[in-house]
C-alpha positions as CSV (number, residue, x, y, z in Angstrom):
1,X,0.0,0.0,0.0
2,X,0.7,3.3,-0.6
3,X,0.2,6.9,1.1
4,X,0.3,10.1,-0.5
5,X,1.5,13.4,1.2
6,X,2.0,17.1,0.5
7,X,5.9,17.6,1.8
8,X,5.5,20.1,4.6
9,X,7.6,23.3,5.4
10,X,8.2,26.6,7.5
11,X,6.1,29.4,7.1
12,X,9.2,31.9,7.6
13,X,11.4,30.0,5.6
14,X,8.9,30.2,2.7
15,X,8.6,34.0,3.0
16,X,12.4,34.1,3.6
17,X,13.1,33.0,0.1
18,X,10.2,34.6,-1.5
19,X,11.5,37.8,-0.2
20,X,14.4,37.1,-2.0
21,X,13.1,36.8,-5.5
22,X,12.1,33.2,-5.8
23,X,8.3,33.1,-7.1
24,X,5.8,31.3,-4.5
25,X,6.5,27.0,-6.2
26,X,10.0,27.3,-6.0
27,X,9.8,29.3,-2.4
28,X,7.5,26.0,-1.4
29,X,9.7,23.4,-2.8
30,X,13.4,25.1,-1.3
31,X,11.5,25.3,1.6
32,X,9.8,21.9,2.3
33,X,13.9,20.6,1.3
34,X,14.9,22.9,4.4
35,X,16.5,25.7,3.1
36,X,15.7,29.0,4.4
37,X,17.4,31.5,2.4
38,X,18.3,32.6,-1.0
39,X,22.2,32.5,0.7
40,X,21.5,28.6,0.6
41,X,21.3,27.6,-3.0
42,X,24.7,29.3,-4.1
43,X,26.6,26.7,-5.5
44,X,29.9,28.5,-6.2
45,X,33.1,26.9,-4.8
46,X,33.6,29.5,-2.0
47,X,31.0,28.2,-0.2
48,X,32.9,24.7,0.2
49,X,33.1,23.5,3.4
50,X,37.6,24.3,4.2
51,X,39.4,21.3,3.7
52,X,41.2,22.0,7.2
53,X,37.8,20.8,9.2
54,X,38.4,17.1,8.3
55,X,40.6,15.4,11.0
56,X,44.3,14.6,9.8
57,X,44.1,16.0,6.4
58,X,46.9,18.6,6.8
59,X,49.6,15.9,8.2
60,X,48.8,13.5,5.7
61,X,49.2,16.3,3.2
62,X,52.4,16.7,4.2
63,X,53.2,13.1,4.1
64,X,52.1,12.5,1.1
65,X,54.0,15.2,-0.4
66,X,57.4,14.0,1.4
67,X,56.4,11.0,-0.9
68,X,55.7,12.8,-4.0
69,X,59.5,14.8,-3.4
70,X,60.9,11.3,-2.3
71,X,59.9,9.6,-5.8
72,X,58.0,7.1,-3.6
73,X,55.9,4.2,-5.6
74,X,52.1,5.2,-4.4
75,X,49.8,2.5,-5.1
76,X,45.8,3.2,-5.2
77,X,43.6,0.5,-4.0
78,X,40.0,1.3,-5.8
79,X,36.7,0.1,-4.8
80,X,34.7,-1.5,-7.9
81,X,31.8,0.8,-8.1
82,X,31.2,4.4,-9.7
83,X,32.3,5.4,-6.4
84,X,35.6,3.9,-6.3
85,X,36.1,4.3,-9.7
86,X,35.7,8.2,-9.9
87,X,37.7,7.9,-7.2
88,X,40.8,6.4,-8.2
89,X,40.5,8.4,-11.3
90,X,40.5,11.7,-9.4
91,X,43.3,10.3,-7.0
92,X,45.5,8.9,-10.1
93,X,44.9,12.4,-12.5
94,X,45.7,14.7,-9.5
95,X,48.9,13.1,-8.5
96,X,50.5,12.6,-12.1
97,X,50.4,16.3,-12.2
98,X,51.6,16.9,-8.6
99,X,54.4,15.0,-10.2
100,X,54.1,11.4,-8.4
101,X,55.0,7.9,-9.3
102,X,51.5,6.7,-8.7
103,X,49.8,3.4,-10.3
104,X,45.9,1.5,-9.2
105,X,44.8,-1.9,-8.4
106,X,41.3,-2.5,-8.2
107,X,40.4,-5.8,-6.7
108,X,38.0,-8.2,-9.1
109,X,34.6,-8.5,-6.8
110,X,34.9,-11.8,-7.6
111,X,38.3,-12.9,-6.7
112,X,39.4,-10.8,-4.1
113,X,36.1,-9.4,-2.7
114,X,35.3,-6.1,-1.6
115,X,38.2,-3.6,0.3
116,X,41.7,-4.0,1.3
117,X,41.9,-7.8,2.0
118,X,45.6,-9.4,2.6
119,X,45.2,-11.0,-0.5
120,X,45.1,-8.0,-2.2
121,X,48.2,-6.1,0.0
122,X,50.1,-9.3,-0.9
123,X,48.9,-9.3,-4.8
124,X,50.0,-5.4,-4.4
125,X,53.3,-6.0,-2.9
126,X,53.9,-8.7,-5.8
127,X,52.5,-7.0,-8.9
128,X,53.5,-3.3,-8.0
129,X,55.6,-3.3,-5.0
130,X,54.8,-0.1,-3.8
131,X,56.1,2.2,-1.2
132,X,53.0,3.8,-0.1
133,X,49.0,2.3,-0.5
134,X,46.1,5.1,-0.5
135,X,42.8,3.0,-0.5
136,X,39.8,5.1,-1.9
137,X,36.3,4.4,-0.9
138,X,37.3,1.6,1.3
139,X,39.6,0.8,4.0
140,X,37.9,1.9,7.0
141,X,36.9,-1.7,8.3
142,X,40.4,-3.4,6.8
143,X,41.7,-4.0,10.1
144,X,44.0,-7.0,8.4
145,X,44.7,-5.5,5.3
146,X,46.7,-2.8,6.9
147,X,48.4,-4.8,9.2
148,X,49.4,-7.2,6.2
149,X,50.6,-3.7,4.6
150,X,52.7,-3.1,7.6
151,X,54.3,-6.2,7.5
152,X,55.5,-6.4,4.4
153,X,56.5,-2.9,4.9
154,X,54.2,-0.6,3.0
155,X,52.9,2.5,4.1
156,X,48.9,3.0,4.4
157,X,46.8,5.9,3.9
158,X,42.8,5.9,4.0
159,X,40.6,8.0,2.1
160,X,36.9,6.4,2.9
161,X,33.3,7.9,3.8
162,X,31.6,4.4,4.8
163,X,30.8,4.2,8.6
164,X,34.0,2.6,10.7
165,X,33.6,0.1,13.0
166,X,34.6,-0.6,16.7
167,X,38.1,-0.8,15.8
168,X,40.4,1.3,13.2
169,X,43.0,-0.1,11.1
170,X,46.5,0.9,12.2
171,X,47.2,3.0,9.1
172,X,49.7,5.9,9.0
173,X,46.9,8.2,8.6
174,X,43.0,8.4,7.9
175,X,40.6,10.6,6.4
176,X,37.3,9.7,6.5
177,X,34.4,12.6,8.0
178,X,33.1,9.7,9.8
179,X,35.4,8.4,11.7
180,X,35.7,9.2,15.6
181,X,37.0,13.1,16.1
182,X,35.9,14.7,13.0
183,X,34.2,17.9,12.9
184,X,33.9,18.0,8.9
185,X,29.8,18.5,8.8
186,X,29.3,16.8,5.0
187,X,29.4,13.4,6.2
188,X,27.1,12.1,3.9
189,X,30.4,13.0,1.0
190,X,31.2,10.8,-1.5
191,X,34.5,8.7,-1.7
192,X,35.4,10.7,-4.7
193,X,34.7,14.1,-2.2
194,X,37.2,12.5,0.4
195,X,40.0,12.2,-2.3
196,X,38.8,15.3,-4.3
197,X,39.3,17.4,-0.5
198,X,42.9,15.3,0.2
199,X,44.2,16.6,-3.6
200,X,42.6,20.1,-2.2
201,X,45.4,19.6,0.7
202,X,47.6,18.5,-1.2
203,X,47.7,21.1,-3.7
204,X,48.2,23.6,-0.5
205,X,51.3,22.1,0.7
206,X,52.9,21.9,-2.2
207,X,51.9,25.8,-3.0
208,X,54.1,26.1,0.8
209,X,56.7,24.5,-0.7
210,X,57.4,26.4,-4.3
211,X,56.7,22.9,-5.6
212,X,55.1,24.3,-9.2
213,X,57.0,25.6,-11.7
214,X,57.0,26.2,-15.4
215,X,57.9,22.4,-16.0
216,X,55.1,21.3,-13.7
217,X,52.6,24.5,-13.2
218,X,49.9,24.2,-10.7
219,X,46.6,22.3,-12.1
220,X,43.0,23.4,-11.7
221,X,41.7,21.2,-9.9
222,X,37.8,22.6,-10.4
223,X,38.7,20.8,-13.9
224,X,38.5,17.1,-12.2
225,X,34.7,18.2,-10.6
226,X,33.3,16.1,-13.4
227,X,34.7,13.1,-11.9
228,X,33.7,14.0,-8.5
229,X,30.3,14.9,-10.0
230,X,29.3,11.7,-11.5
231,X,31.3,9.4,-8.4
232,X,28.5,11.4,-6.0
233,X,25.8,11.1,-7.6
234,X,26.2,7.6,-8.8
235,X,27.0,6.8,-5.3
236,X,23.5,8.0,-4.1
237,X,25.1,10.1,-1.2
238,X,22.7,12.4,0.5
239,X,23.3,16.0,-1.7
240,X,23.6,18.0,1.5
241,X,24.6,21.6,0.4
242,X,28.2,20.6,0.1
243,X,27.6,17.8,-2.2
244,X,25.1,20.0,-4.6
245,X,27.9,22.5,-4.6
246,X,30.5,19.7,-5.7
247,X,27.4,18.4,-8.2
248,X,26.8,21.6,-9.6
249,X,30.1,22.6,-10.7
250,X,30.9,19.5,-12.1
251,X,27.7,20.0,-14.4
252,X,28.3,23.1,-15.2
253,X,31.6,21.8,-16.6
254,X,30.5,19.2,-18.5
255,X,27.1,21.5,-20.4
256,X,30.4,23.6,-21.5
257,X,31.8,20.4,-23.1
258,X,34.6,20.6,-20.3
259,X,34.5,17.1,-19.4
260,X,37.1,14.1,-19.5
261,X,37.8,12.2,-22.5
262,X,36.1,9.1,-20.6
263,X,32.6,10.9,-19.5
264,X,32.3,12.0,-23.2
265,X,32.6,9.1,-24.7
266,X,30.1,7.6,-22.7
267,X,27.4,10.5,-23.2
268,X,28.1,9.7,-26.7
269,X,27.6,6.2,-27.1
270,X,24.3,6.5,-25.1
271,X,23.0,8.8,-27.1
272,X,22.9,12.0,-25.0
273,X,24.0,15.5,-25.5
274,X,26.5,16.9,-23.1
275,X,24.8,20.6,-23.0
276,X,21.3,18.8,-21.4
277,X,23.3,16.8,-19.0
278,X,21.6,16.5,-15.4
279,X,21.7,14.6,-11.8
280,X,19.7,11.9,-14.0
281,X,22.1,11.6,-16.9
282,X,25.0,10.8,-14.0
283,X,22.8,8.4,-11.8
284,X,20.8,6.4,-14.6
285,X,22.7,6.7,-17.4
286,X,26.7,7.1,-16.7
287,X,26.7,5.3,-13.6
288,X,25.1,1.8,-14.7
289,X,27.4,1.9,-17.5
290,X,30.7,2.3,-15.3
291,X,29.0,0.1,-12.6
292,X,28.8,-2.3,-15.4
293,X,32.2,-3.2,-15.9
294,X,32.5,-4.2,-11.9
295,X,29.8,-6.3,-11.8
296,X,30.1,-8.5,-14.4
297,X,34.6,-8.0,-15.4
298,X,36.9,-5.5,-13.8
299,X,36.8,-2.4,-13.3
300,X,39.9,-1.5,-14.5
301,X,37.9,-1.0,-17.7
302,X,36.6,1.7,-16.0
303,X,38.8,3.4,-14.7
304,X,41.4,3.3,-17.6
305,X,37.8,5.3,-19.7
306,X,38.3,7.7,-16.7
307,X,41.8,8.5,-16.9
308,X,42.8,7.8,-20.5
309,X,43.0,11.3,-22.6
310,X,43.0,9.2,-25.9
311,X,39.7,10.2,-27.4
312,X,39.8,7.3,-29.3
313,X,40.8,4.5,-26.8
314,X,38.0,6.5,-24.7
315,X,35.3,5.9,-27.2
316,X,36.4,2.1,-27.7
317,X,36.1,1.4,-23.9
318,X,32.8,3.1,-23.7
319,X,31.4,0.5,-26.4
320,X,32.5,-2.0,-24.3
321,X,30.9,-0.4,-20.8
322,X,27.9,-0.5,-23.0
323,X,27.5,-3.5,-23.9
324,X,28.5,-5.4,-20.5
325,X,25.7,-2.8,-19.5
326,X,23.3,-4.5,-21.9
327,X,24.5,-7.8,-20.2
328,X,23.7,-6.3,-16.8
329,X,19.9,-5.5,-17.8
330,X,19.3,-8.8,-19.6
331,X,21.0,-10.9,-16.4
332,X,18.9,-8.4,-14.2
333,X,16.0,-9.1,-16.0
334,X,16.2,-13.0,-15.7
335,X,16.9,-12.7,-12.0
336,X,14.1,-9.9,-11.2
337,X,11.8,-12.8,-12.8
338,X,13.0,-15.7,-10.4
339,X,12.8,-13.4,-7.5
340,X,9.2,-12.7,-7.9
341,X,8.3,-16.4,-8.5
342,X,10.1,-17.1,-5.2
343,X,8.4,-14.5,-3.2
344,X,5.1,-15.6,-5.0
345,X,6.0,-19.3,-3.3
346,X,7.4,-18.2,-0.2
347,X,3.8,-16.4,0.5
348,X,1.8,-19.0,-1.1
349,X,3.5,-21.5,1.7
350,X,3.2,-19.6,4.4
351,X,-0.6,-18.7,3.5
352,X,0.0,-14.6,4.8
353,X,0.3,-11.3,2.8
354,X,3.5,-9.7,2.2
355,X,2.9,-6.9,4.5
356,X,3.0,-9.0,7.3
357,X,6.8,-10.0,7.0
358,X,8.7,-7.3,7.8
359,X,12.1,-7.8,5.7
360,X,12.6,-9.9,2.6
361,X,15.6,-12.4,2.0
362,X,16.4,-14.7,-0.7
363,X,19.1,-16.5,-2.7
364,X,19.3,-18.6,-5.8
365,X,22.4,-20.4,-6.6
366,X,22.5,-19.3,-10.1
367,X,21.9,-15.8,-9.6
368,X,24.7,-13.2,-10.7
369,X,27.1,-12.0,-7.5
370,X,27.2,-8.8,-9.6
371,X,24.0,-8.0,-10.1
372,X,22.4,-8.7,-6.6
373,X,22.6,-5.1,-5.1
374,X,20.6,-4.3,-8.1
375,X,18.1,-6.5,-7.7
376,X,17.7,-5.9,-4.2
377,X,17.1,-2.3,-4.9
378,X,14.4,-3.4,-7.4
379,X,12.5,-5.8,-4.8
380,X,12.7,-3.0,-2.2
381,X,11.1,-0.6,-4.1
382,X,8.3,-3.2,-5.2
383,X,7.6,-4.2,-1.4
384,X,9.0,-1.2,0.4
385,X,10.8,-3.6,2.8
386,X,14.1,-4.2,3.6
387,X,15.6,-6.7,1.2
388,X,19.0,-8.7,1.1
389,X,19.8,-10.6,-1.9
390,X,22.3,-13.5,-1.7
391,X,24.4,-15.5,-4.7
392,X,27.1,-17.8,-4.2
393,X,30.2,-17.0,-3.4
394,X,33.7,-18.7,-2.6
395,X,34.1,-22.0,-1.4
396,X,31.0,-22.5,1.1
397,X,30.0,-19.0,1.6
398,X,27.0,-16.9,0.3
399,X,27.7,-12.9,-0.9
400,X,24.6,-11.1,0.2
401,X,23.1,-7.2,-0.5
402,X,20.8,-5.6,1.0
403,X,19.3,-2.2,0.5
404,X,16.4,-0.9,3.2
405,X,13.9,2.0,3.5
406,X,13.5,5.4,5.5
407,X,13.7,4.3,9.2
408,X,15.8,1.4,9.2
409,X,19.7,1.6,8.9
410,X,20.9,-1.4,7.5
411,X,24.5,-1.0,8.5
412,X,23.5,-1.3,12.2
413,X,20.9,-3.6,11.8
414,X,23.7,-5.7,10.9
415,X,26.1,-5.0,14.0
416,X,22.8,-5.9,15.3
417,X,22.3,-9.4,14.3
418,X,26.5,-9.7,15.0
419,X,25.6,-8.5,18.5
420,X,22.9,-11.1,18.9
421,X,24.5,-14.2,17.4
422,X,27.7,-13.8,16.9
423,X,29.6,-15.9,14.1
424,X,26.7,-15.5,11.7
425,X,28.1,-13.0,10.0
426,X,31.2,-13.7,9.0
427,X,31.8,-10.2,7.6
428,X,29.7,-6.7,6.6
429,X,29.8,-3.3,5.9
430,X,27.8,-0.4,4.2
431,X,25.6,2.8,5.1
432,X,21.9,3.4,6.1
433,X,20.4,2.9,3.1
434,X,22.7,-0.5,1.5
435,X,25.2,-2.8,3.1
436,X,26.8,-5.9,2.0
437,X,27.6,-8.9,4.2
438,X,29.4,-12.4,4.0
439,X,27.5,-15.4,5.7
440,X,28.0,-19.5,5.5
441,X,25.8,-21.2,3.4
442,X,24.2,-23.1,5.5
443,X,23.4,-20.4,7.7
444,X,21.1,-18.4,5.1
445,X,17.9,-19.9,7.2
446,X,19.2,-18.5,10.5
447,X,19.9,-15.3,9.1
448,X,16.5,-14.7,7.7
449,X,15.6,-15.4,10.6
450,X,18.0,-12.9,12.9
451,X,17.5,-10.4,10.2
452,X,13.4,-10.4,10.5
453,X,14.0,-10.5,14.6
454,X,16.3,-6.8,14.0
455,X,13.7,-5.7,11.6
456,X,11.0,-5.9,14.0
457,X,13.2,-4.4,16.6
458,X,13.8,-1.6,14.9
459,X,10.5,-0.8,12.9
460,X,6.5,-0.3,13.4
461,X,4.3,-1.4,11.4
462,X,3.3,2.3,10.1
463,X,7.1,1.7,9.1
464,X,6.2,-0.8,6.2
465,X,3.6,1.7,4.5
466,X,5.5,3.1,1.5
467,X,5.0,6.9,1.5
468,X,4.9,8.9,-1.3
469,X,5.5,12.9,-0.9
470,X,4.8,15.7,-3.5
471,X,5.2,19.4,-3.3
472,X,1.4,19.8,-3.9
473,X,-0.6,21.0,-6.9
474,X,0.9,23.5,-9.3
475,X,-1.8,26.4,-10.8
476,X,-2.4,26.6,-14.4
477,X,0.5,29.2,-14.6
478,X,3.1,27.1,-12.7
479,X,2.9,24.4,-15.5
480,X,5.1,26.0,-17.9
481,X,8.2,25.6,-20.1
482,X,10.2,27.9,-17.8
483,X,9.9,25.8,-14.7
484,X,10.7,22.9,-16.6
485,X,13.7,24.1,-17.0
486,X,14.5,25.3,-14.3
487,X,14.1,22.3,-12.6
488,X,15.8,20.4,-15.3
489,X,19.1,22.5,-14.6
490,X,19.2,22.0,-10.7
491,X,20.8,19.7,-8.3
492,X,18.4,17.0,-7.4
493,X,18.9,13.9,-5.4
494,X,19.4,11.4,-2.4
495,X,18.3,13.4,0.5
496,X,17.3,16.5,-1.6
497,X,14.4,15.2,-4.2
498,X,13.2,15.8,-7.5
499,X,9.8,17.5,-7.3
500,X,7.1,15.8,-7.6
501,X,3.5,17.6,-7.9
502,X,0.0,15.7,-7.4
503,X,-3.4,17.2,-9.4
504,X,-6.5,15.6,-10.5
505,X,-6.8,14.9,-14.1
506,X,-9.5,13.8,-16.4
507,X,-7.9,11.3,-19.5
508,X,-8.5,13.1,-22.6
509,X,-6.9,10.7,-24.7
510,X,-4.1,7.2,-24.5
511,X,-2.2,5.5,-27.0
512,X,0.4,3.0,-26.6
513,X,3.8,3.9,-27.6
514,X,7.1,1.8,-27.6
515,X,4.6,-1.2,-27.2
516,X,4.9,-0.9,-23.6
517,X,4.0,2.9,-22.6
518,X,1.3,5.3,-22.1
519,X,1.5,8.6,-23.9
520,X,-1.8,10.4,-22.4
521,X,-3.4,14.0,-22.6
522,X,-4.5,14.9,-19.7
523,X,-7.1,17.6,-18.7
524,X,-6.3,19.3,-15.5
525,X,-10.0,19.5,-13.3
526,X,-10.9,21.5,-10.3
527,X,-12.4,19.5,-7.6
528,X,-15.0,21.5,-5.3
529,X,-15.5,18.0,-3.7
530,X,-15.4,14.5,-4.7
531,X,-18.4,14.4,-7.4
532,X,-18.2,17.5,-9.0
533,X,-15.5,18.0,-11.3
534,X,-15.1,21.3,-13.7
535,X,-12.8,21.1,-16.4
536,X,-10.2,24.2,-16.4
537,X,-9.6,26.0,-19.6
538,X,-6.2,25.3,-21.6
539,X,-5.4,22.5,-19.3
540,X,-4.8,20.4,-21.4
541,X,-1.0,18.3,-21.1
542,X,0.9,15.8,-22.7
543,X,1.9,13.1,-20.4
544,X,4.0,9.9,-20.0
545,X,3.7,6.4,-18.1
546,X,6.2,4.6,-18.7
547,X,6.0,0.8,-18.5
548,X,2.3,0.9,-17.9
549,X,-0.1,0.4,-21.1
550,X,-3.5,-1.0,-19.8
551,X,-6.2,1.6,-20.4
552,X,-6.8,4.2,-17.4
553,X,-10.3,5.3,-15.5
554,X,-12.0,8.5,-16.6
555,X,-10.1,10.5,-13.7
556,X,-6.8,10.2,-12.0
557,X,-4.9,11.3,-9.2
558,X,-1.5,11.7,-10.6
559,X,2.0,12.3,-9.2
560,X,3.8,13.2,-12.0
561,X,7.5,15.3,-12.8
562,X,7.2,18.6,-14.8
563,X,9.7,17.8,-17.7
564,X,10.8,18.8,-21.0
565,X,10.3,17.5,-23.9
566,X,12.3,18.1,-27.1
567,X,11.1,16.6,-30.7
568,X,12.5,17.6,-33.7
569,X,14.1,20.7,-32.1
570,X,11.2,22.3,-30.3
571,X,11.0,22.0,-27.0
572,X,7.3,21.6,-25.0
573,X,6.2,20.7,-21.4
574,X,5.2,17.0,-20.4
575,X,4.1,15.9,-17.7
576,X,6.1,12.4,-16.5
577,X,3.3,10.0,-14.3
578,X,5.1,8.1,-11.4
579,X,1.9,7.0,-9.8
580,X,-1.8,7.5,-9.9
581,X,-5.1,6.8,-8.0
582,X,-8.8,6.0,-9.4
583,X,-10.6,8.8,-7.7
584,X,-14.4,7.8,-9.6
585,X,-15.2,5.4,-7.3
586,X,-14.8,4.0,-3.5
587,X,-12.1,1.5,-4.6
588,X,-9.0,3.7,-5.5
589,X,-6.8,1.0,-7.9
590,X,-3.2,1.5,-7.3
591,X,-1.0,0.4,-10.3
């Protein structure tokens, strides 16, 4: 079940950025995202939060750069997602200019697993033998991996954002906003934000030192915010003012064309021009791709699109993130499909609705180890429950993901269950919101089991009701080109969300396009009360509902996305349907 809401928000902060120029629907939806004034939504890179406010960045500055000046071997140990992979590109650009001898290793998911095992240190050591490793996006929780390091006698930095645990790893030095003693307020930054800020640092104490020169002149490093850009957004990090600032500028480059050999070659081969990029361009379109090459190969693949300047070599790569992409959705596909038939089992045996169990956990042995974060994120958002997803992994072990709603932080849900029977899980890690875990495989049953027994701990029932907000109705004037683009242009995201609006329509008209969508006009209608509709003039829209092509009731309910549409360069309103309510009669049909 569903419930829809009108988001709330001050009264003063509303008239605080109306005051300040903003017309009443954008004052409403600034407002109901908590900003109260115009001073908020600058974006320009003043407004940064200092690098100086996260613990030990200036010391490991300066150790870094005794590295750099000592011709050191530095060694980058990437994680295998966007996150990682933005990362290590950022990290690996930043220091070939700062002059370093600097090379990456990103560990195969399926070989080496996630983080800075000793497997990998000793594969490091063997392969690369470097001096100095600098993990990015990971490394917090590799309590053995750094004392492997240490023994073989390599030097360990951390650069991670994920939550640490009980114990830190004895590295030389670690910046992470989350870690105990940090005052740095954007903790929800990216991994590519961590190493972005270190290179910030950096930079610094080699300006101290006359390090730049005519041979080696002092980079820009605002040019690398597309990288940071894409790595946050991909990520799905909350975009706390910080993190819009780091999203925005990176946009802004890339609508000038100022983007990385790598990001252009894959706007190009999906089809998408680089002056209309957005927040949904980076998160549906350029992530999946990049992700692509680390859940099904390596993604080295990736990174070498990322830091290659080799239009050319760029553009070759891309074809190939594309079409392991194309893999990904057709192995998704197949998977999705087994996963509903087992839910459809597992209720049918236990006789009870879905509502009543609180999380959902399940595992096939031929499902893809790649592709089950994916998949969990798909069942969650069909059940709006908590949902783990488990696939064989090495030897006698099971690799799970989970990914959970509002109210119920994974992450701790699992120090939970580690808490309450200990050995279960052999190993985990993550945020709030996704987490990934290691258990025996013949203790899958008992961790359903623990896992519905935190669940319930931690949840109501009200918990398990999927609710849907909006920023309310929008007047005949409001639906207009010009917001359209407005909104089209701005920083949306985790924590900060796309606007949604909510009106009653009548269905003018429906056709099925792409064999699988709607393409409606819709009438907008004025409601005095709930049997007396009146028809507005010139409110009439063109709308989309996308995977949805059974025909709709006279009058809807819709929640929808003001967007624009651009065919055959002319550029008009639509309105995008998420969801929709029968409102003719006493037995409202949710799709």
């Amino acid at each position: 079940m569903s419930k829809i809401v009108t988001r709330s928000f001050d009264a003063q902060c509303y008239k605080n950025l109306n005051d300040g120029g903003l017309p009443p629907v954008l004052a409403r939806i600034y407002a109901a995202r908590g900003i109260n004034s115009i001073q908020q939504l600058e974006t320009e890179l003043a407004q940064l939060v200092p690098f100086t406010q996260l613990k030990n960045i200036t010391q490991t500055a300066t150790l870094l750069a005794d590295a750099i000046a000592a011709k050191k071997r530095l060694l980058i140990i990437a994680d295998y997602d966007s996150d990682g992979a933005t990362a290590c590109a950022v990290g690996i650009r930043i220091l070939r200019k700062f002059g370093a001898v600097v090379d990456y290793l990103v560990p195969n998911r399926f070989e080496f697993g996630y983080g800075l095992t000793p497997e990998i240190v000793r594969l490091a050591h063997t392969l690369k033998k470097p001096d100095v490793l600098i993990t990015v996006d990971n490394g917090i929780a590799s309590i053995d991996g750094v004392r492997e390091a240490n023994a073989l006698g390599m030097r360990v930095f951390i650069t991670d954002h994920h939550l640490p645990g009980e114990a830190l790893p004895d590295a030389v030095a670690i910046i992470n906003p989350n870690q105990p003693g940090c005052l740095f307020p954007s903790k929800s930054i990216a991994g590519v934000g961590v190493i972005f800020y270190l290179m910030l640092a950096l930079r610094a104490e080699l300006r101290n030192r006359s390090a730049f020169s005519a041979s080696m002149p002092e980079p820009n490093l605002a040019s690398f915010l597309d990288l940071v850009a894409l790595g946050t957004v991909a990520d799905v990090v909350k975009l706390d003012s910080n993190n819009r600032i780091l999203v925005q500028q990176g946009l802004q480059r890339m609508r000038k064309g100022q983007c990385c050999a790598g990001i252009h070659a894959l706007l190009q081969t999906a089809k998408r021009d680089y002056r209309q990029i957005s927040t949904y361009e980076l998160g549906f379109i350029l992530g999946p791709r990049l992700n692509a090459a680390g859940r099904l190969d390596d993604m080295s693949l990736g990174i070498e699109c990322l830091i290659t300047d080799d239009e050319a070599y760029a553009a070759h790569i891309a074809q190939q993130l594309d079409a392991l992409n194309r893999e990904r959705r057709e192995i998704e596909s197949v998977m999705q499909e087994s996963a509903l038939i087992k839910l459809d089992n597992l209720l049918t045996q236990r006789q009870t609705e879905t509502q009543d169990n609180y999380t959902i956990s399940l595992l096939d042995q031929d499902w893809h180890q790649g592709v089950i974060g994916i998949l969990a994120s798909r069942i969650k958002d069909k059940y709006h429950r908590p949902v783990i997803i488990f696939a064989p992994g090495h030897d006698d072990e099971l690799k799970g993901s989970g990914r959970s709603i509002q109210g119920f932080h994974l992450r701790d849900a699992l120090d939970w269950v580690t808490k309450k029977h200990p050995g279960l899980i052999i190993k985990f890690g993550g945020h709030a919101a996704a987490a990934g875990l290691t258990i025996k495989q013949q203790a899958f049953m008992q961790f359903c089991q623990a896992f519905e027994q935190a669940a319930r701990a931690f949840l109501l029932p009200h918990d398990l009701t999927r609710v849907i907000e909006t920023d309310g109705d929008l007047t005949l004037s409001e639906i207009n080109l010009e917001l359209a683009e407005f909104l089209d242009q701005q920083v949306w995201g985790q924590g900060f969300p796309q606007p949604t609006f909510m009106t009653r329509f009548a269905i003018e008209s429906q056709r099925i396009v792409g064999e699988k969508h709607s393409k409606l006009r819709l009438r907008k209608l004025h409601a005095a009360d709930q049997d007396n509709y009146e028809s507005l003039p010139e409110a009439i829209y063109d709308a989309i509902l996308f995977f949805y092509h059974d025909p709709l009731p006279g009058v809807i309910d819709a929640v929808y996305r003001v967007e624009v549409n651009e065919f055959n360069g002319r550029r008009t309103v639509q309105l995008l349907l998420e969801h929709w309510i029968q409102v003719q009669d006493s037995s409202d049909q949710v799709p």
